[in-house]
N, C-alpha and C positions, 0 to 999 in steps of 0.2 A: 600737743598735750591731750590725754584723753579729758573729757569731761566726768565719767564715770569708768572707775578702776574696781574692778575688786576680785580678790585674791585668796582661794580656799574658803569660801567663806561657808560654814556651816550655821544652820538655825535650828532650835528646841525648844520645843514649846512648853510650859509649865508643867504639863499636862502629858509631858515625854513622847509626843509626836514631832517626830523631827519632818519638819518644814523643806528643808535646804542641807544640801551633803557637798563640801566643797566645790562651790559654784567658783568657777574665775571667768573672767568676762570685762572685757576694755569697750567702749562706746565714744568715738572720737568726737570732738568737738561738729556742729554740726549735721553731726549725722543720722537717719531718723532708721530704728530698727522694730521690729515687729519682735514682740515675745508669745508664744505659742505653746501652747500644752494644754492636758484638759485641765478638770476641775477637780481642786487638791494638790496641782501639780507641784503650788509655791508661787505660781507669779503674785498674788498680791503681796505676800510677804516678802519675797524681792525686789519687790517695787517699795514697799513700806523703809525696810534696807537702803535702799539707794535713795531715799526722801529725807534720811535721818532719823524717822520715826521711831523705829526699832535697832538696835546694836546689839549685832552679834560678840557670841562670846567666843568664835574661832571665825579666823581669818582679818582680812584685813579691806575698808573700802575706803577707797580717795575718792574724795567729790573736790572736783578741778585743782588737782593735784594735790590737795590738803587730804591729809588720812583723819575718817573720824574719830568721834572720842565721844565718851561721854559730855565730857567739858567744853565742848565746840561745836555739839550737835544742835543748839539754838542756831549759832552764828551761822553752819553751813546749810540748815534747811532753808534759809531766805534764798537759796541758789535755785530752789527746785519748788518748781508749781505743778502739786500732785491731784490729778484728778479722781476722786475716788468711786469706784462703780457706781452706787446708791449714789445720785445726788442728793437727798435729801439727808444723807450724813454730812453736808457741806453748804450747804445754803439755810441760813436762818433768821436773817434781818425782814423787816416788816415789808421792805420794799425790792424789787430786784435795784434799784439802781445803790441804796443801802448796803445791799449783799456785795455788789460787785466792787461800791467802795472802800469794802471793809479791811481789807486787805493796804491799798498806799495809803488809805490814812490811820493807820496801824504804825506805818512807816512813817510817820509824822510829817509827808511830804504839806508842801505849800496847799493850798487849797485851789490856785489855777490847773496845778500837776494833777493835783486828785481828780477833777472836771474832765481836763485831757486825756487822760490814762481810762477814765471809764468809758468816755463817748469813743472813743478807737476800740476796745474791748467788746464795748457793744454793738459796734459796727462790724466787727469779726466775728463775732460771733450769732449775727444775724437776725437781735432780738430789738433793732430799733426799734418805739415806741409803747416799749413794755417796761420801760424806766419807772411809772409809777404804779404797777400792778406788785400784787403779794403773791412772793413764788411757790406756795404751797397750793395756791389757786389753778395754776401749770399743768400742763400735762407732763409726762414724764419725760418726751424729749426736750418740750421746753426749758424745765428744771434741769436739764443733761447743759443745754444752753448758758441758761444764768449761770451754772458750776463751773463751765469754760472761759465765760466773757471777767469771773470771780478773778482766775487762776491768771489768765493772761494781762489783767491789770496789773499783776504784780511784777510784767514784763522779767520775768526769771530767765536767765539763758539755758536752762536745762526744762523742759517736759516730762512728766512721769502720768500717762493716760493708765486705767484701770477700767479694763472691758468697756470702753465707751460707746460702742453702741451695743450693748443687749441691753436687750428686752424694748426695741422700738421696733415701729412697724415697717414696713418698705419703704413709705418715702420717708420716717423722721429717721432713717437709718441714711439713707441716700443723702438727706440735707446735712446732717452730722458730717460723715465721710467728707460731704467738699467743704466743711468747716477747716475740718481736721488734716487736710491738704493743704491750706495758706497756713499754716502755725509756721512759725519761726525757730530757728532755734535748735539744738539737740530733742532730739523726741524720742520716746520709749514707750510703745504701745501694747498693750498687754493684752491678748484676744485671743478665745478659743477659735475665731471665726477667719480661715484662711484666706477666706474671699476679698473681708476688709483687710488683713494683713498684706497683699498684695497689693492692694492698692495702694495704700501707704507708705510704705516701705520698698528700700530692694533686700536688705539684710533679714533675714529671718532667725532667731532662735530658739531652739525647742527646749522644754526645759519639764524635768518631770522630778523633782527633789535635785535632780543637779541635770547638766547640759548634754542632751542629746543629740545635736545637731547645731552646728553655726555657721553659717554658711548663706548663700543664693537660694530665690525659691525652686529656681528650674532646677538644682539639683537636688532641693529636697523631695518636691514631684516625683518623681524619679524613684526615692527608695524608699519603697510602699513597706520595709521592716521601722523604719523610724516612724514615720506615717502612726503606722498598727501600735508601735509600741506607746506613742503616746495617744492611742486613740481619737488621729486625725483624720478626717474624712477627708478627700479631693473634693472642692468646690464644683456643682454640675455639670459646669462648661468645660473643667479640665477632665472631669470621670467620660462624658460623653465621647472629647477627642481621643483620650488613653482608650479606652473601650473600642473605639472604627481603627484606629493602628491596630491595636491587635486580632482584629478579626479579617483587616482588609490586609497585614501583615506590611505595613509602610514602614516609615523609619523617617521620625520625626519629634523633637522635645515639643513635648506636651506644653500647646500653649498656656497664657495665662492673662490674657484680653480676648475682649469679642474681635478687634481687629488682628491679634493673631490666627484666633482659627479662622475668620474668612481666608487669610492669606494661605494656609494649609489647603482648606478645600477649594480655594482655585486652582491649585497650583496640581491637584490630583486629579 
């Protein structure tokens, strides 16, 4: 069964900027995909869509086999822990360990569940002993932190990340990423940035008001018209090897790890 269904779906915005133009797109249980486009493409409103948030008025979306509705979009967003770009649209309790409880005791769980549920949260998400600091006090990745350890208490089987790591610097981007590598679950990562799409995922989808590409990254590598059209750039390491193929004239898929192109240039 997929986890996330949806079927023609079109989005318009008050203000008659249309969002989304018949998107269909299935996400199987488990599976972790990379959503890819620039900026304005749609992916937050897709994501917003597939969280329950917003309800389109064409097409059709199942959240685990259940099709939305007005009427049942409280019930099926407790399926889906939405990380939202801005942390600080998501964190607001006095305390991070507050914040991160806010969520299962919402869910009126027991008070040993609520204890359990956060200290694993925050142990995934790598912010042990920050349990009684105030998350506005934070740096930004840290607040990127508390907004994930937030989401994952509420152990949802579906993930919905939102540009999670812009705007951090190299390593709080690097500590993110191996966050974001142990998550469980169906995952859907929303990112201009190819580099962490790649690492996260093997599925890639591009998406620019509707689906340009669905598919592998090696094949989207490859076609520099999808690339351009949705003004994606090749990550360094992949323009560098694309770039000696064609000047040394070899014949080889454009890695996508530093340990594939070693293996290319020994092998030349």
């Amino acid at each position: 069964m997929a986890a996330l269904k949806l079927t023609d779906v079109s989005f318009t915005y008050p203000d008659g900027i249309q969002a989304l133009d018949r998107v269909s797109l299935s996400i199987g249980e488990g599976e972790r995909v990379a959503l890819v486009g620039p900026n304005g493409a749609g992916k937050s409103t897709l994501l917003r869509i597939m969280a329950a948030l917003n309800i389109p008025a064409e097409g059709i979306v199942e959240i685990t086999g259940e099709r939305l509705t007005k009427k049942d979009a409280e019930r099926l967003r407790r399926r889906i822990g939405f990380l939202f770009q801005d942390p600080d649209d998501q964190i607001f309790m006095p305390t991070v360990w507050d914040d991160v409880a806010f969520g299962p005791i919402n869910m009126q769980l027991s008070a040993d569940e609520v204890e359990g549920r956060v200290a694993r949260a925050i142990h995934m998400a790598g912010i042990e002993g920050y349990e009684q600091r105030v998350p506005h006090h934070l740096s930004f990745g840290e607040k990127k932190r508390v907004a994930i350890a937030g989401v994952l208490a509420m152990q949802t089987p579906i993930l919905l990340l939102d540009e999670p790591t812009a705007n951090l610097d190299p390593q709080g981007r690097r500590d993110l990423v191996d966050v974001l590598k142990s998550l469980p679950g169906t995952v859907l990562i929303a990112t201009h940035d190819l580099a962490v799409a790649m690492e996260l995922a093997k599925r890639v989808v591009v998406l620019k008001r509707t689906i340009l590409f669905d598919g592998d990254f090696g094949t989207l590598l490859e076609n520099p018209a999808i690339l351009g059209s949705a003004n994606l750039e090749l990550p360094p390491l992949c323009k560098l090897l694309a770039e000696w193929r064609k000047r040394m004239g070899k014949d080889f898929a454009i890695p996508q790890t530093v340990e594939e192109a070693l293996e290319v240039l020994m092998r030349s």
